[in-house]
Each structure stands twice: as structure tokens, then as C-alpha cells.
C-alpha positions in Angstrom: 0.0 0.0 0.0 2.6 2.6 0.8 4.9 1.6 -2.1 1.8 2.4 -4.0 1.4 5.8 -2.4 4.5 6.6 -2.6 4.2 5.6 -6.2 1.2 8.4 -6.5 3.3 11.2 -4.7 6.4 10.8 -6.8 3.7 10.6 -9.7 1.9 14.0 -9.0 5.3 15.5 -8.0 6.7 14.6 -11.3 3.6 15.7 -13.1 3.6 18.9 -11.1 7.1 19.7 -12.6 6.9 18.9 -15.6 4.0 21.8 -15.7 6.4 24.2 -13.8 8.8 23.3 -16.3 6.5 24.0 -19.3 5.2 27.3 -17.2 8.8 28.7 -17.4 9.6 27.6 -21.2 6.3 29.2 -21.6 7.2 32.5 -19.9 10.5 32.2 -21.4 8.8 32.0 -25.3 6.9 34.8 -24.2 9.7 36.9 -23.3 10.3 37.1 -27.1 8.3 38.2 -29.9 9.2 36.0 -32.9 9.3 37.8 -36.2 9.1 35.6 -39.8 12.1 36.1 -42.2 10.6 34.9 -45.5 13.0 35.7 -48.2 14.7 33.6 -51.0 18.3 32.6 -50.0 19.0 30.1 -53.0 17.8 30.2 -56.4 17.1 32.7 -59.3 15.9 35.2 -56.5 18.7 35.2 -54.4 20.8 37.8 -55.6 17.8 40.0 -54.7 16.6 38.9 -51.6 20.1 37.8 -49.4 20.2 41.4 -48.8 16.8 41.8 -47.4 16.9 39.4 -44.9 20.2 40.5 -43.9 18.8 44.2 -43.6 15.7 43.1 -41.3 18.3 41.2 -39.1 20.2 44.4 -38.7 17.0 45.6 -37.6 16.4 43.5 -35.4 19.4 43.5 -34.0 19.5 47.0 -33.9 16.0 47.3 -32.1 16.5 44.5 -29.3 19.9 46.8 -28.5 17.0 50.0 -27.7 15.1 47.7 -25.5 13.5 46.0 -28.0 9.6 46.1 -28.3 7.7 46.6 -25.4 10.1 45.6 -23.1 10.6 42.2 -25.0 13.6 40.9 -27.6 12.7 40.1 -30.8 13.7 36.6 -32.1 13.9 36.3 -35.6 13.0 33.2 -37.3 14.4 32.8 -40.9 13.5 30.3 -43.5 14.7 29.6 -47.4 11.4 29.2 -49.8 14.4 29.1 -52.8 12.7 30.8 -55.0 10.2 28.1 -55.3 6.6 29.6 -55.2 4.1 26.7 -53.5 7.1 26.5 -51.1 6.7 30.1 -49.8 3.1 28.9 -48.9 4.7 25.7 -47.2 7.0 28.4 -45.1 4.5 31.3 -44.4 2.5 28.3 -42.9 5.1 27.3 -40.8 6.0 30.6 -39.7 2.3 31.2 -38.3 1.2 27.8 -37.3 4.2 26.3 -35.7 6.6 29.2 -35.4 4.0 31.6 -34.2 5.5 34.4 -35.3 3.6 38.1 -34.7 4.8 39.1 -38.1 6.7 38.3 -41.2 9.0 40.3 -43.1 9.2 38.9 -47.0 8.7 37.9 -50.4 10.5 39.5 -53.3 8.3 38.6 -56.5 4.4 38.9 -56.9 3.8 35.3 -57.7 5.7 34.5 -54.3 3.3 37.4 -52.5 0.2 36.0 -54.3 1.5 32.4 -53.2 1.4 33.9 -49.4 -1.5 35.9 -49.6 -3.7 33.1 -48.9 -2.2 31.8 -46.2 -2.0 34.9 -44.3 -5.9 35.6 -44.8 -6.5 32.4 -43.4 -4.7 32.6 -40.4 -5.0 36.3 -40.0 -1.1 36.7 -40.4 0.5 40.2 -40.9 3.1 40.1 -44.0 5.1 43.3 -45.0 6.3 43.0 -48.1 8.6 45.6 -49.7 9.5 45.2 -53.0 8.0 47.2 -55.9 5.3 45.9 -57.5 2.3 45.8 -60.1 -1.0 46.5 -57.7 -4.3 45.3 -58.4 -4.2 44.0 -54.8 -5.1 45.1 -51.4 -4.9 42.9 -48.9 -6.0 43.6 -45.4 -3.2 41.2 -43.8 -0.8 42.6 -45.9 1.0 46.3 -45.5 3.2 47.1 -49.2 6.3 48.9 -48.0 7.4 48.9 -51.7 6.1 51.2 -54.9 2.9 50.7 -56.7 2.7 51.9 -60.2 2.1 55.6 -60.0 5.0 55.7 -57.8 7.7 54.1 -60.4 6.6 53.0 -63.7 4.1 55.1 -65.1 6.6 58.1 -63.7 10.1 56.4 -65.4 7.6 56.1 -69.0 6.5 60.0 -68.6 10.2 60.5 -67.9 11.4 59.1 -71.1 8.7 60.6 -72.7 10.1 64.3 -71.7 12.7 66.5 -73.6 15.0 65.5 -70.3 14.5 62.0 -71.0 15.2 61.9 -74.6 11.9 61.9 -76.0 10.9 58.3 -76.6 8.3 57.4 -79.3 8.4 53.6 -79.4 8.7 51.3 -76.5 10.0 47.8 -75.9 8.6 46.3 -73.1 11.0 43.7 -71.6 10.0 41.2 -68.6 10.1 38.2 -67.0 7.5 36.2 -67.5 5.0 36.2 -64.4 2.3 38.4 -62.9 4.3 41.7 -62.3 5.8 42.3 -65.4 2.7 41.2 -67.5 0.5 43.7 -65.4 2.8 46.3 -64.9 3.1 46.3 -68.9 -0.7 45.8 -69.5 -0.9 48.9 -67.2 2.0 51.0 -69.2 0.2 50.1 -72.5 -2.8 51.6 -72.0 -0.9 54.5 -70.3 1.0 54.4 -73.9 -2.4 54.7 -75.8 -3.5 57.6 -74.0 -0.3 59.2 -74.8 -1.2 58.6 -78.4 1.3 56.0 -79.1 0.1 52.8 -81.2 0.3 49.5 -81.3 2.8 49.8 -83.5 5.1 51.4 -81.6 5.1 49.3 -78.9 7.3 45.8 -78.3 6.2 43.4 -75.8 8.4 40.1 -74.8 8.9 37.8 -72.0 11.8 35.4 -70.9 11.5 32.9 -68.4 13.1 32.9 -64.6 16.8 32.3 -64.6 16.9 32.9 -68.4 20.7 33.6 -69.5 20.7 34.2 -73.5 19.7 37.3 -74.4 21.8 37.8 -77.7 18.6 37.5 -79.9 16.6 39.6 -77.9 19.4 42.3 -78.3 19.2 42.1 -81.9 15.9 42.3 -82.0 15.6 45.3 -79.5 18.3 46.7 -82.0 16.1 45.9 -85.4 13.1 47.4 -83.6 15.0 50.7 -82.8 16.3 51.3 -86.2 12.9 52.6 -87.8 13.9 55.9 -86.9 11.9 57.0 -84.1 13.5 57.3 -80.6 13.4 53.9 -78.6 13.5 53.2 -75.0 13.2 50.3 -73.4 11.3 49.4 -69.9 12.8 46.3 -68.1 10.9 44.3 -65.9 13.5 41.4 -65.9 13.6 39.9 -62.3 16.4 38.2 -60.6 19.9 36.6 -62.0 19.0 37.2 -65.5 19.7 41.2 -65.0 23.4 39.5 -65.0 23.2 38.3 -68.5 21.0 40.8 -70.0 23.5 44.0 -69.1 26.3 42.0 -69.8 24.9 41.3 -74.1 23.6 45.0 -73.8 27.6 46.1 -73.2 28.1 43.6 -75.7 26.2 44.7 -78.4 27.1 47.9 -77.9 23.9 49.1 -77.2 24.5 52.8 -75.7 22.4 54.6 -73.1 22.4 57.3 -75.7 21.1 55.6 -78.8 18.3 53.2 -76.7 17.7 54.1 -73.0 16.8 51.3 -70.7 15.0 52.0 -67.4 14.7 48.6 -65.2 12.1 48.4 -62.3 13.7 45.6 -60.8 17.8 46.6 -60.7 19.3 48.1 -58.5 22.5 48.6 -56.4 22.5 45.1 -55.3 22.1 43.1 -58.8 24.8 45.8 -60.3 27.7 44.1 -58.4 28.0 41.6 -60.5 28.2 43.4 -63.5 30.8 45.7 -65.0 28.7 49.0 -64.8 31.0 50.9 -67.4 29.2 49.5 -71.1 26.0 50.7 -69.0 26.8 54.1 -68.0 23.2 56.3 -68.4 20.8 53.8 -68.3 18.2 54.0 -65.7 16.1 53.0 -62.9 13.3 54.2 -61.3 13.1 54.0 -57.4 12.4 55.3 -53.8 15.6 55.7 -53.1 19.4 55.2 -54.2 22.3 54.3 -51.7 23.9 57.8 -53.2 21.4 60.0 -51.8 22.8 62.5 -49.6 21.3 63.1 -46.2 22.5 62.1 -42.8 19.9 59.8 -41.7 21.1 57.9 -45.4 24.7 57.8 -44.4 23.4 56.5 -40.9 21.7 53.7 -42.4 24.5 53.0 -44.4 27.6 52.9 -42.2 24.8 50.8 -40.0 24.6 48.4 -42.9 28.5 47.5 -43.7 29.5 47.5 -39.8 26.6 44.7 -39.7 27.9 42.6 -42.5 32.0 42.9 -41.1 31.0 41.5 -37.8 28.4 39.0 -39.1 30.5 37.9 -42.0 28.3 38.2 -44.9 29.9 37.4 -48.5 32.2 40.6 -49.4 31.4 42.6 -46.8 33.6 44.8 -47.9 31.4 45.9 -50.8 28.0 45.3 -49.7 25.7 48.1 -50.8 21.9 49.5 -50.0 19.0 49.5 -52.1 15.7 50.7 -52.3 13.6 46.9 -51.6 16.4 47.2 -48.3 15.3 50.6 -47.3 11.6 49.5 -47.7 12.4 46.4 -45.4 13.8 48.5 -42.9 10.8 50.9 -42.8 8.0 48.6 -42.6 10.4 46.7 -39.7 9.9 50.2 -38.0 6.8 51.1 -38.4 5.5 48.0 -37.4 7.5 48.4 -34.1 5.2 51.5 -33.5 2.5 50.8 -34.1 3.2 47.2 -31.7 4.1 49.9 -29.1 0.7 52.2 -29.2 -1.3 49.3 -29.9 0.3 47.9 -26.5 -0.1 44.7 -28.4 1.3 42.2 -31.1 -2.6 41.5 -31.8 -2.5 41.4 -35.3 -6.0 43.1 -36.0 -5.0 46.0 -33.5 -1.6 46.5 -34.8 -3.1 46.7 -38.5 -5.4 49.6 -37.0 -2.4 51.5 -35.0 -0.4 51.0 -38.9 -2.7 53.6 -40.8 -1.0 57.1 -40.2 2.6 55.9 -38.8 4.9 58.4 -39.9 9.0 57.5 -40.0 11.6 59.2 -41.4 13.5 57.3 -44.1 17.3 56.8 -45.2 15.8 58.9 -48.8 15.9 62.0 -46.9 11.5 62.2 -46.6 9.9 61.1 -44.2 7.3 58.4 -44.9 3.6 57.8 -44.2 1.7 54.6 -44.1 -1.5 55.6 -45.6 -4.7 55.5 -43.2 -6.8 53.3 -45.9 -4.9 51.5 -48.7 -2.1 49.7 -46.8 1.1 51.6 -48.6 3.9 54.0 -48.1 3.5 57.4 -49.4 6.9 57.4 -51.4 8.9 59.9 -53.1 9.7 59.0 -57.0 13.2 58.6 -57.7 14.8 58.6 -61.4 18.8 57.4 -61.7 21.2 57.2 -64.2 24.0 54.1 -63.9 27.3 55.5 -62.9 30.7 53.4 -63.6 30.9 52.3 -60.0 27.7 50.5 -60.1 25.9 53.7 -58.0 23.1 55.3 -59.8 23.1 59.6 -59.9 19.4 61.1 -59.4 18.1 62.9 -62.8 14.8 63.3 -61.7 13.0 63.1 -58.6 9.9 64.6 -57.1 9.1 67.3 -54.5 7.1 65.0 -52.1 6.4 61.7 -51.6 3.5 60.3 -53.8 0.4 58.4 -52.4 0.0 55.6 -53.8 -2.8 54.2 -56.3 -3.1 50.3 -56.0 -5.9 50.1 -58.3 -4.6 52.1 -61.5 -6.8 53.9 -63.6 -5.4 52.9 -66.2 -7.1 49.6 -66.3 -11.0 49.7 -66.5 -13.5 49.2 -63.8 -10.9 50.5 -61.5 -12.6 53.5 -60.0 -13.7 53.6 -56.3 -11.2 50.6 -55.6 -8.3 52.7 -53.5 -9.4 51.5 -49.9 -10.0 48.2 -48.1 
């Protein structure tokens, strides 16, 4: 009998630390607030992405070293989706559902976003995702750090439409093939029309991800620009193939001067691996560029390359900002804010305490999310490629720009701009 009582004490003693011990990993998880790193590290996206979950990192580092948020360090939890799309669902759904994480930073390409988007709805997630992109979207668990249309494409077409920006009359379209470039150029065409250019006028083609040959292309680019009207071309190409596609433009000789390209998608980062002489005065449009002179920029910088010495990153020595790294960076900070007057990482009260955050950015503006449509207000930024890879501003504007998600470009539009 006592053997067996003594059986039941050591039982419920055991049982009764066992809870203790789950208590205190318990109060020990929730002395953290883990945050969802959800960025290609491997595959065709990788030369983009690397740096942006290296700059939330900083962030996070940087903010657990203020305190972090409400008291509490933030624990960062970073996964690879390698550039493979139904994977980022796989990974968005273990961020929220085993991870638990209050909020994930990521996503590079639309068709990774629209493979998240889902996901997040259904498990009321909170995604900030910072890259430039084509709108028709607004998602209420999502907050777009990056620039919808009216904040870089149709402004880099008007640009090369001006006397500044050589006057363009015909227009090659150039993308990779997925949902951003294709909507962004369906948008740009029927900008196009009601500029009075036709059909004509007006090149449209499409590689696939990770595409490497573009000698044809060239040639054709070059065919189509020797009717005799000034050509320009908009790039939409995404990811490694930037590599090969500057590398056949030095090639083949194809000068800023004779046919102006203006990318969407290249930037400081994807310019490192390429030598930027052959492309000296081509363009891209952005929020920002790493050249921009302010202190708050040279801040963010300095911040940037002391982070990659002392955590080793690849080349440290040259690492470089971008505009998709200032975005992180931002919507890493604003969420923090509105965390902190929300008192909460509720994710249905920190998406009401997001609206009207204010923060003021390495591009020398300061930034507001807008109250109703989920995006930055963002200045517009227009930059020639220098020989050092850096890109000098030609053309920027006053203030920031709020942004349309629904363009009005594409019918049945109107009334659309809210959630």
C-alpha cells in the first residue's frame, strides 16, 4: 500500500514539474516576440533577396539593442522558400502555425506574395512585403512597404517621354515572365495609348526565370530601334538574369544614348555583379538610391556594412543599399510603432495602430503609411548608372507620392483605393 502511495506522490510531483517546467519555457517564449524572415536565400531570387533578410536582421538587432519592443527581444525566425513559389506557402504556414510568429517580413516577386496571400488571410497573419510591384491587390493582412505603379513606372515612361529623357516614341517592353511584369506592362500600355502611341510602336516580350541568352533579344531590341523613331526600353526582368541581359547589352554595344533602358527591378545590389561601365546612363526608377545624400542615409548606411563585417556576410567589404532594403527597414519600423501604441502584437490592433505611422527614411523624406490602402507614401526617384555600379538622381519629385493600387489605367478601377 505505501509503495503504492508513494508511487502516486512521486507521480503527481513529477507531473507537477513537468507543468512548472512547461510554465517557465512558456514565460520564457513569451519573453520574445518572434518575427518571420521569409526571403529567397537560393535560387534565381537570391541575388535579390540575401540582402533583405540580412537588412531586417540588422534591424532586429539593432532594435533588441533600444530595448526592444515593449520591453521584449525580438527573435527572428528565418527560413529559405528558394525561390520556389508553392514553397513560400509551405514556409508562411510554418511561420504562423508552428513558429507563431507576430509578423513576417518577405517575399520579393508577386507570384511569391500571391502564393502567401492566402495563407496569411486564413490565419489572420501580418506580412510586410517591400519590393516594388504591379498593384491590383489590397490585402488587409498585408502592408506594401514597396512602390505601386504611380510611384515608379508610369513616372520612369513619362520620364522618357520628356525633352530630359530623350523623347521616346516607341517602346520595348522587356520582362520576366510572371504576374508583375505582364500587369505592370498591360498597365504601361494603356498609359502608352493615351499618350497617343500605337500599337505599332510598342514591343512586348517575355523570358522565363533564370533565363541567360539574351543575344537574340538584343538584336531584336536593335532591329526594332532602327525605324527611326527614338526607342527606349522598360525592363521588368527579375532576378539573376539582369546579369546576362547588361552583360549582351555592353556587348552589343547598345549605348544609353542611342536606346535608354529604365529597369524596375535593378538596383544597387544586382549591379555588383556586373561591369557598370558599357551601361553608364541607363536608368532605374526607385524610392531611393544608396547615393542619396542626407545624414539619416549615411546612418543607415555605415549601420549596414559594420553589420555585414561583424556577421560575416559574403564581401562585406562591398555590400551596398538599395531601395527593396530601405523598404524592409521601414515597414520593420513602423511595425514596431504601431506594436508599441497598440500595446499589443494583436494582429488586427496593430493593423489599426499602422494607418498614419509616420517614420523618417534613409531617402531623406519622411514616410507615411496611408490611413486606408495599406502603402507607403513614397517619393519617386529617377537614376542614371554610374561606372561604379551607384546610380546619380536625374529626376526626382518634391514630395512623396500616395500611392494608387488600383490604377486607372485599367478599367473598372474607380472607387477601388481602400479596403
Amino acid at each position: 500500500m505505501n509503495t503504492r502511495r508513494s508511487f502516486i506522490k512521486a507521480l503527481t510531483l513529477s507531473a507537477s514539474l513537468a507543468a512548472m517546467g512547461s510554465v517557465s519555457t512558456l514565460a520564457h517564449a513569451a519573453d520574445t516576440i518572434k518575427v518571420g524572415v521569409l526571403h529567397s536565400l537560393s535560387g534565381t531570387m537570391a541575388i535579390s533577396e540575401t540582402a533583405l533578410k540580412n537588412v531586417a536582421l540588422m534591424a532586429i538587432d539593432e532594435i533588441n539593442a533600444a530595448g526592444g519592443v515593449m520591453g521584449k527581444q525580438l527573435e527572428p525566425v528565418v527560413v529559405d522558400p528558394a525561390s520556389n513559389w508553392p514553397l513560400f506557402a509551405e514556409k508562411a504556414r510554418q511561420l504562423l502555425s508552428q513558429d507563431k510568429v507576430a509578423v513576417t517580413f518577405g517575399c520579393w516577386t508577386s507570384v511569391s506574395r500571391k502564393s502567401v496571400n492566402p495563407v496569411f488571410k486564413e490565419l489572420n497573419g501580418l506580412l510586410f512585403y517591400p519590393v516594388q510591384y504591379e498593384g491590383e491587390e489590397l490585402e488587409k493582412n498585408v502592408f506594401y512597404t514597396g512602390a505601386a505603379p504611380n510611384q515608379q513606372a508610369i513616372p520612369a515612361v513619362e520620364y522618357l517621354m520628356s525633352k530630359d529623357g530623350g523623347e521616346a516614341k516607341r517602346f520595348v517592353l522587356l520582362g520576366t515572365d510572371y504576374v508583375y511584369p505582364r500587369t505592370t506592362n498591360k498597365i504601361l500600355r494603356a498609359f502608352l495609348h493615351s499618350k497617343g502611341v500605337k500599337d505599332e510602336d510598342i514591343m512586348e516580350e517575355y523570358t522565363p526565370f533564370g533565363h541567360s541568352d539574351y543575344q537574340t533579344i538584343i538584336a531584336n531590341i536593335k532591329k526594332f530601334a532602327a525605324a527611326g523613331k527614338k526607342t527606349a526600353v522598360v525592363s521588368t526582368i527579375n532576378g539573376d538574369s539582369n546579369v546576362p541581359f547588361y552583360k549582351e547589352l555592353g556587348n552589343a554595344g547598345l549605348k544609353a544614348t542611342d536606346v535608354p533602358v529604365v529597369a524596375f527591378s535593378v538596383g544597387e545590389e544586382e549591379l555588383r555583379g556586373v561591369d557598370a561601365k558599357p551601361l553608364v546612363g541607363h536608368l532605374a526608377a526607385w524610392n531611393y538610391f544608396m547615393s542619396v545624400k542626407n545624414p539619416t542615409n549615411a546612418a543607415f548606411i555605415k549601420k549596414y556594412q559594420d553589420w555585414a563585417k561583424k556577421n560575416g556576410v559574403p564581401n562585406a567589404d562591398t555590400v551596398v543599399t538599395n531601395d527593396p532594403m530601405e523598404a524592409t527597414y521601414v515597414g520593420i519600423y513602423m511595425w514596431k510603432q504601431a506594436v508599441e501604441q497598440a500595446k499589443t502584437t494583436d494582429v488586427d490592433a496593430v493593423i489599426k495602430a499602422l494607418g498614419g505611422q509616420t517614420f523618417k527614411a534613409p531617402s531623406g523624406f519622411t514616410l507615411t503609411m496611408d490611413k486606408t490602402n495599406h502603402h507607403l507614401h513614397k517619393p519617386v526617384l529617377i537614376g542614371e548608372v554610374r561606372a561604379d555600379g551607384q546610380f546619380s538622381t536625374v529626376w526626382k519629385t518634391k514630395e512623396p507620392i500616395r500611392a494608387q493600387p488600383w490604377s486607372p489605367y485599367i478599367a473598372g478601377n474607380e472607387g477601388k483605393q481602400k479596403l
